[in-house]
Steps between C-alpha positions, in 0.01 A plus 500: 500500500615792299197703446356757773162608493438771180499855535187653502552611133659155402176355679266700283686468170547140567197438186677210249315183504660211726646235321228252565238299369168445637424123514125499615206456256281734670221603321519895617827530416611548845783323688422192631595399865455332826502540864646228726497532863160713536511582906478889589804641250428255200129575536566903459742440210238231306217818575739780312649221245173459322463874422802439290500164376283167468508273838495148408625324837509544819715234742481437825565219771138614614301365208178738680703797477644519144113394373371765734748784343408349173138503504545913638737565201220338224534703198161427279490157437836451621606334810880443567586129522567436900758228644724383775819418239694765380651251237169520305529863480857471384386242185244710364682651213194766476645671820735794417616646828461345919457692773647299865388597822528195694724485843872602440657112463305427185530886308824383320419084489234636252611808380814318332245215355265783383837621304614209372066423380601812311238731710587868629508514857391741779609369822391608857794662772742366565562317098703258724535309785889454533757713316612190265105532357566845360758367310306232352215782388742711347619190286154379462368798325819621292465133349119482507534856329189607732413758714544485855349803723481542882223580692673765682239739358635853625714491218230566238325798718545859340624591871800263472552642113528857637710435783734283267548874321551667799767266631693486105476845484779515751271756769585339790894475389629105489252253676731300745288361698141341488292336779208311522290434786124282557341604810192283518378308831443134447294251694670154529232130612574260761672199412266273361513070475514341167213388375340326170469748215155592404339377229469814278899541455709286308773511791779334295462746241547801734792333621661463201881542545484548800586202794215277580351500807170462622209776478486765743250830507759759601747439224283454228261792574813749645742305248693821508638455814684170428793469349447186301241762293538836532746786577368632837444907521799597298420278199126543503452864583780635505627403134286776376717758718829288475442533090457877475777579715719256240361757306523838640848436556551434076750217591513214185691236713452305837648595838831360596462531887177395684486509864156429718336489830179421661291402797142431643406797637166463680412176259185266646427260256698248264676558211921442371571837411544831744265774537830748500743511248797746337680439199816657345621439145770692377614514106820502376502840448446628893153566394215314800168372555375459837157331592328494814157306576338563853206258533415551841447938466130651488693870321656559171787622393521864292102453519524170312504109592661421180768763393805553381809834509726534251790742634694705268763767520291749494171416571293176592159375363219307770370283234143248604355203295217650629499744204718784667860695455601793651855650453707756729766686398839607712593554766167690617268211325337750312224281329537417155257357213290209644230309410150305578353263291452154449674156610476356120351132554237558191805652305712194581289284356363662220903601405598122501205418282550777223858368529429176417273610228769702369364850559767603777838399526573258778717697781421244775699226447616183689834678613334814666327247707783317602720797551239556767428172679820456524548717817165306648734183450839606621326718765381174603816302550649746643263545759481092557911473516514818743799646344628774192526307201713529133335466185652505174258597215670312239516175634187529676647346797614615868903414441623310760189507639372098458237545756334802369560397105299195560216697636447621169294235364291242627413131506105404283312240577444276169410593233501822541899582471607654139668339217884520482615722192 
């Protein structure tokens, strides 16, 4: 957790070959690697991956859908192999590098025995489900010696590479504060009974470590929604914002104070998470991040649904994962450089796959991403104990806090829990 994104300069001189080996025996001489969980997001990164590298699986508790993105991706003669087990893909020694985008409670379950398989992972927002998981990534992959990259892809766009000079190049004086926002109106079901699973889904798969209980439409297909598998607006969506505020503001640490509030503003429908929520997290330093997500508003904020500010002493910058920064200057806000372009999800990919093939040095690692979902995860207690909490970066706990310290980690259904070290 010591390095902040590169300088623009840094980024582009950044040419010596990764220290990595390519393990796959594929016959272009491409990196080899698979896709497991192959809804909406892992479908889009399995249709850029094979630009840059050779598909051979793709996973999925829907057996239909991983040989339906399979059969789309043929190459030639080549079809990747399809299946339901993720364990298979993890055997095959011919697989260099996975990509996860399966709901939020299994990204580090695999991620960590994708590591220890000795594959290079890219793993969906958030990397982890509870803080203690970020932890176990970090370790996973400085013993695994394997790269681990985020798929908060903003950070490879050329608009996030310029701002990043604008804001080192001290214009806008010392950045003190940085906030993050995710303005997007969401639609919530109707409670709905349990019922059988169907079929087509191997339901105690998508479970995983997460409690059993019986099938039920709403939190498998809106999974997000539920605690038991996802991280509700802030951890989904709002990750992406969350992580480039972490980095407009340049800190290298985690926040010491955290303090949140919510409510259900105008919210039909069921779900365990609010559709209204602000954040604070403030550094050791005095240095803040605020977030604020407003699911229930039809208007944007600065012009965009997903945004962030970064305030300095002299100036401020409107910044948009939307592929957008503008900065204004003074007291007047006289504008300043700024920027369109693009919102890097191509780039992301194709970075972590010349990284793993040693043609760009890997700046992504495991400890950018928890640096970031760590505010998603003491956000969250926060919110859920309703009061200002302590945390102290170096023993990764709340002191004196045995209430919020616990909420830290969680409990896995077996055998799905990680090895003791």
């Amino acid at each position: 957790m010591k390095t902040p994104l590169p300088s623009r300069r840094q980024f582009i001189a950044a040419t010596a070959a990764a220290p990595f080996v390519l393990r796959g025996q594929s016959k272009t001489n491409r990196p080899t690697v698979a896709v497991i969980g192959t809804g909406s997001r892992g479908d889009g990164l399995a249709r850029t991956a094979v630009d840059y590298a050779d598909l051979l699986y793709t996973c999925d508790v829907f057996l239909k859908r991983a040989e339906n993105i399979a059969k789309i991706l043929k190459r030639g003669n080549h079809v990747a192999k399809a299946t339901t087990d993720f364990r298979r893909v993890l055997e095959d020694k011919a697989v260099d590098a996975v990509f996860i985008a399966t709901p939020h409670h299994w990204h580090t379950p695999i991620a960590v025995r994708a590591l220890e398989a000795g594959k290079h992972v890219y793993i969906e927002k958030p990397a982890s489900h509870v803080y203690s998981e970020g932890r176990l990534l970090i370790d996973a992959a400085r013993k695994a010696k394997r790269l681990v990259q985020h798929g908060t892809q903003m950070r490879s766009s050329e608009v996030t590479m310029k701002a990043d000079e604008v804001l080192k190049s001290g214009l806008l004086g010392e950045i003190k504060l940085s906030r993050a926002w995710s303005i997007e109106p969401r639609h919530h079901p109707a409670p709905l009974p349990d019922e059988k699973p169907p079929p087509e889904l191997d339901y105690n798969t998508w479970l995983g470590p997460a409690p059993q209980r019986a099938y039920n439409r709403n939190r498998v297909g809106r999974w997000r929604w539920y605690r038991d598998y996802g991280n509700g607006e802030m951890g989904d969506d709002g990750i992406h914002d969350i992580d480039l505020a972490v980095w407009g503001l340049g800190v290298d640490t985690l926040p010491v104070k955290i303090a949140a509030h919510g409510a259900d503003i105008n919210l039909k429908g069921e779900t365990e998470y609010p559709n209204h929520c602000n954040a604070s997290f403030q550094y050791a330093d005095g240095r803040e991040v605020l977030y604020e997500t407003r699911n229930w508003a039809p208007y944007r904020m600065h012009g965009f649904d997903s945004g962030n500010a970064f305030y300095g002493t002299d100036g401020y910058m409107i910044f948009s994962r939307r592929g957008f920064f503008q900065t204004y200057l003074g007291a007047k806000e006289e504008k300043g450089p700024g920027m369109r372009g693009g919102h890097g999800s191509r780039e992301h990919v194709k970075y972590f796959i010349e990284a793993i093939a040693g043609k760009k040095v890997p700046i992504f690692g495991a400890e950018l991403a928890h640096r970031s979902c760590t505010l998603v995860h003491l956000g969250e207690i926060a919110y859920r104990l309703g009061r200002t909490l302590a945390f102290d970066p170096k023993t990764e706990t709340f002191p004196k806090d045995a209430e919020a310290t616990a909420m830290l980690t969680k409990k896995y259904r077996a055998p799905w829990g990680y090895k003791k070290s």
